[in-house]
N, C-alpha and C positions, 0 to 999 in steps of 0.2 A: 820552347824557345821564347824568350823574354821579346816584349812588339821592339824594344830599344836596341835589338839587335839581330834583325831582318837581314837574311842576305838579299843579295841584288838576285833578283827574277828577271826573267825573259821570256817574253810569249812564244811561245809553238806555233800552237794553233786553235784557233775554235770551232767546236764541233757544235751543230744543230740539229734539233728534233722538233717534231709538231705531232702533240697529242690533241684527242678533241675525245673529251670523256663525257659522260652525263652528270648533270648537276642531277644530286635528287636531296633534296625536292628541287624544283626550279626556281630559279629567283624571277621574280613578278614586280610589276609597279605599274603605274597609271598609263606609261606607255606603248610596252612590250612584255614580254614572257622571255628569260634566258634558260632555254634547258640544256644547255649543255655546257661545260668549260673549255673551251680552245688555249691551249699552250702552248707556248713556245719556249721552249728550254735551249739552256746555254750550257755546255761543258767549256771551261778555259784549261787549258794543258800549258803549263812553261818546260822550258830546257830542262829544268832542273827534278821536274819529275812532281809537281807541285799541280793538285787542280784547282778550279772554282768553278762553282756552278750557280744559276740563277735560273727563276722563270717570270715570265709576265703572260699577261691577258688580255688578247684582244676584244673580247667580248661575243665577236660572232664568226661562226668559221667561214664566212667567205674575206675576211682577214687575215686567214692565220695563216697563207702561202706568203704572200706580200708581206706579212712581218717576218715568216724565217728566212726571204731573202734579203729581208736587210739586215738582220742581224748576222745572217754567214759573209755577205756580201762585204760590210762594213767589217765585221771579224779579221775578215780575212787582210784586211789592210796594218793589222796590230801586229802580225807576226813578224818578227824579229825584236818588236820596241818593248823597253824596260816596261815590268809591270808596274805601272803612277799610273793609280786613277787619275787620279786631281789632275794630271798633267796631262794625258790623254783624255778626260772631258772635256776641258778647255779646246786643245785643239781640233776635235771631233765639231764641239758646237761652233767653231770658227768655220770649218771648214763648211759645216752645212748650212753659213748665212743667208746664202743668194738662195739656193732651195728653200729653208724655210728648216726650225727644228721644232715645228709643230707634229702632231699627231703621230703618224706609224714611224715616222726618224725622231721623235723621241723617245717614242718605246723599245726601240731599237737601240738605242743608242743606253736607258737605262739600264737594257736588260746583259750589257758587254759590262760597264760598269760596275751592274751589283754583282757580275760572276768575277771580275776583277777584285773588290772589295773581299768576298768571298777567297778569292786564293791566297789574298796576302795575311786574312786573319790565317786558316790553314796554315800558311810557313809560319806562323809565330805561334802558333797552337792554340790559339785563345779565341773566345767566343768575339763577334764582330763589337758586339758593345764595348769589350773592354779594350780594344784594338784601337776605338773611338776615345779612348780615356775617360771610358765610364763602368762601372764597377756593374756589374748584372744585377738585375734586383726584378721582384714580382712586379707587374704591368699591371693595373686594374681593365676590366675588358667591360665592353657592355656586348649585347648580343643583337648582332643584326640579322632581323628577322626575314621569310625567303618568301613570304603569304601575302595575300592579297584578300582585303575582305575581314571583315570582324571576325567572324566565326572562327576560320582560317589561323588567324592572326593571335587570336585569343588562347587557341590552344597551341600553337607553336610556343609563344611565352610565355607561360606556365610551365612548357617543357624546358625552354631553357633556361627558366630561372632553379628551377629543380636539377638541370643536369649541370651546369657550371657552376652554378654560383652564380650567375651574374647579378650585377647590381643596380644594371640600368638596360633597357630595350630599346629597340628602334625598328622601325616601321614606315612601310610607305603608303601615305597620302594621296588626294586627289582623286576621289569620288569627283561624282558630279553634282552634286549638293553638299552642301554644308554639313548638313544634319549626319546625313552619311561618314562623312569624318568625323564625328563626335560618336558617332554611334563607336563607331572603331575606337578610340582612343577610351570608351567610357567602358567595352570589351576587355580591351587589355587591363586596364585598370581593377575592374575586379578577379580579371587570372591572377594577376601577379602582387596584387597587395596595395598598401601603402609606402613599403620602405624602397619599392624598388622604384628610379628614374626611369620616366617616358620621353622619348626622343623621336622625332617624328620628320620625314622625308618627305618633298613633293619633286625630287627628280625637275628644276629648277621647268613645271610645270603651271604657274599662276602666272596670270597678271599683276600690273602694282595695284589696281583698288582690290582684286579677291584675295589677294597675298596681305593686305592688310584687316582682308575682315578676317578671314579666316585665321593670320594671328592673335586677334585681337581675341576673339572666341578661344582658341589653345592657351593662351597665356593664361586666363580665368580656369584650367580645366590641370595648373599645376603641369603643365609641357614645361621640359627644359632646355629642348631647342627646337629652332626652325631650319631645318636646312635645306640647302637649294631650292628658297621660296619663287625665287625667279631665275631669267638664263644667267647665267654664269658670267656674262661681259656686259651685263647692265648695273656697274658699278653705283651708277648713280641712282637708281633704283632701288637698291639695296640701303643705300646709304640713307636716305630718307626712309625706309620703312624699320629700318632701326630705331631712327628718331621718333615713330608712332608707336613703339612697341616698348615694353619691360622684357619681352622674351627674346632671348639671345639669338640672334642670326649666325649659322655656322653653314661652311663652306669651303671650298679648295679643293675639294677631288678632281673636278677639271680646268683645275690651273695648268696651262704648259709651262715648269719651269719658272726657276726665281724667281723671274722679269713679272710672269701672269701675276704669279704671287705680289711680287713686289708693288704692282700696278694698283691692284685689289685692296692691300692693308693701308698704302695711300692714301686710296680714296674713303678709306672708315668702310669699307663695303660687308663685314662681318665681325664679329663680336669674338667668334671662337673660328680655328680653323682646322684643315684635316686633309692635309697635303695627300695623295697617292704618289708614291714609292714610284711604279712606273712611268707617270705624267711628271713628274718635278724635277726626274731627271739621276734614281736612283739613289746610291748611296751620297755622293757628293751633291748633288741637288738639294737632299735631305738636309743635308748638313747645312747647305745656304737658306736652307727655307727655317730651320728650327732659327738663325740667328738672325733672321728676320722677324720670325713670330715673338722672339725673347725681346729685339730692338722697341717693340710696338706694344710687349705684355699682351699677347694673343696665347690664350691657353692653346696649344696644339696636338690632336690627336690625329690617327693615322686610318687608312679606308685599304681594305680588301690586304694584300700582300702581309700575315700576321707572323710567318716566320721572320721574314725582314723587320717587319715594323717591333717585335720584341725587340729587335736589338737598338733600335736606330731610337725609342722613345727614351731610355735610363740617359743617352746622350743628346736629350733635348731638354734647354732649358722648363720653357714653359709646358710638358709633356703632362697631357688630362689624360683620354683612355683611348686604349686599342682596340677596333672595329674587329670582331670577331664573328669573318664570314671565309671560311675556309673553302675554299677553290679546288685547293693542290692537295689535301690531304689525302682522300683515296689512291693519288699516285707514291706516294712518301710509305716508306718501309716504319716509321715511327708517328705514334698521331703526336697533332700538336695539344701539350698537356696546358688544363685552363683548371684549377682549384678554389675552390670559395672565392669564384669571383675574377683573379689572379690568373694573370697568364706568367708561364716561366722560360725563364731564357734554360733552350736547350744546354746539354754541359760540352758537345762536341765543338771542336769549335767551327768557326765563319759563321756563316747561315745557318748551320745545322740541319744541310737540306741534303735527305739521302733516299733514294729514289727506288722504288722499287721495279726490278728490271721486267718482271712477269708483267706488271700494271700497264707499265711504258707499251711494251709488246703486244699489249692488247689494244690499247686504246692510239695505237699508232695511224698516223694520216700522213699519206701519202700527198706532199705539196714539193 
């Protein structure tokens, strides 16, 4: 069915689940260890016999009861209303003014969204990209690393440059000497070559004078970004350590929404940016964020969510590369496929997120 002729949907109802599976390996950084993926998935069912499904990530499982009830909770408020993202985003984030649609209401509220996005590609049979009136095409991906530590680091990137293709790395920063980060970045450098880009993390981990020494040291050492060299709402911090540096500042994972966004490109606060799919507010979020990052000429690429983000970057003007750290794939009945380098838009359509029921059933959590 052609997207120009969509019948009219109508929500049923939304069904919830909470898996909490093992990362392996774990994802590590200067802060914490994440060894496990906590999910929260979305079934959406219409009248019409039409589903969509999403997931998101709360990071830690003592989140991920408090995120499935809001997403059943708020779910359950959609049943009967036409299926319009656009239309029920809007009112959702109206409605949750006075509360606030920071943090777990907007994961929430992404996660009703992207399963919404998802069902009305499904009625028109086409993959979500095109659905966005963007024709699917290969993603270039870089490989976000899960290690901690040169050694560590060294050979995970070698492995991924060898098994995707990938054509640029990333890594998390934030030793507690300098030299320490050099050692690490001077590690991955000779695993992975010279053709491949280095991109480098400190989990908005420095101050403003170590955030500019230690850029100033990366930029000399051929880094091609700095990301989250400081917190994430010190706009103004950012913006001046731009102005000390040649090496691009890149950021947005913890943007909530447009507005964060919109706040942050204002202020000149980063160079490149990389919205999350969950934090920006989903599929429609996405969409106000790509036409802000196009407004501004902000290359933009996307962080964690890589089934979504295949589809949502062909319909992003300024779209660099897709964050290739797969969460959900051991639950998914099909891997997500990544070729010299190249991520590919599945052929089924929506999301192309098909779950597998054994996985689910194992790694079920009881919230």
């Amino acid at each position: 069915m052609a997207p120009n002729h969509l019948p009219g949907l109508t929500i049923q109802e939304i069904t919830v689940r909470a898996v909490d599976a093992p990362l392996d390996p774990p994802l590590r950084n200067s802060l914490n260890t994440i060894p496990r993926a906590p999910l929260v998935i979305a079934e959406l069912r219409t009248r019409e016999g039409v589903t969509g499904n999403a997931y998101v990530f709360p990071y830690t499982p003592a989140a991920l009861g408090a995120t499935a009830a809001l997403v059943r909770n708020i779910g359950a408020t959609l049943a009967g209303r036409p299926l319009a993202p656009a239309t029920l985003w809007a009112e959702l984030h109206n409605g949750f003014r006075i509360l606030g649609t920071e943090g777990l209401v907007q994961i929430a509220l992404s996660c009703l969204d992207m399963a919404m996005w998802d069902a009305l590609a499904r009625a028109a049979g086409v993959p979500l990209c095109r659905l966005l009136g963007a024709e699917p095409r290969p993603v270039p991906v870089y490989a976000s690393l899960r290690g901690w530590g040169a050694a560590m680091l060294a050979e995970e990137a070698g492995q991924a440059v060898a098994g995707l293709g990938a054509r640029a790395v990333k890594f998390k920063l934030g030793q507690a000497r300098l030299e320490e980060d050099l050692d690490t970045v001077r590690a991955v450098r000779a695993a992975v070559g010279d053709q491949v880009e280095i991109l480098v993390d400190y989990n908005q981990g420095l101050t403003r004078p170590e955030a500019e020494r230690r850029g100033l040291a990366l930029q000399a050492r051929d880094v091609r970004w700095l990301e989250e060299p400081l917190p994430v709402d010190d706009d103004a911090g950012l913006a001046a350590l731009r102005g000390a540096l040649r090496l691009p500042v890149q950021g947005g994972e913890n943007w909530w929404g447009p507005r964060g966004m919109a706040r942050a490109l204002a202020a000149g606060a980063v160079d490149l940016c990389m919205p999350d799919a969950m934090k920006i507010g989903g599929v429609t979020g996405w969409q106000q964020a790509a036409a802000l990052a196009a407004a501004h000429r902000v290359p933009m690429s996307s962080h964690i969510f890589i089934e979504a983000s295949v589809q949502l970057l062909p319909a992003t003007p300024t779209a660099h590369l897709l964050e290739h750290l797969d969460v959900a794939g051991p639950l998914l009945r099909d891997p997500f496929v990544v070729t010299g380098g190249m991520a590919q838009v599945a052929g089924r359509p929506g999301l192309g997120l098909e779950w597998d029921a054994a996985a689910l059933a194992r790694w079920q959590a009881d919230v």
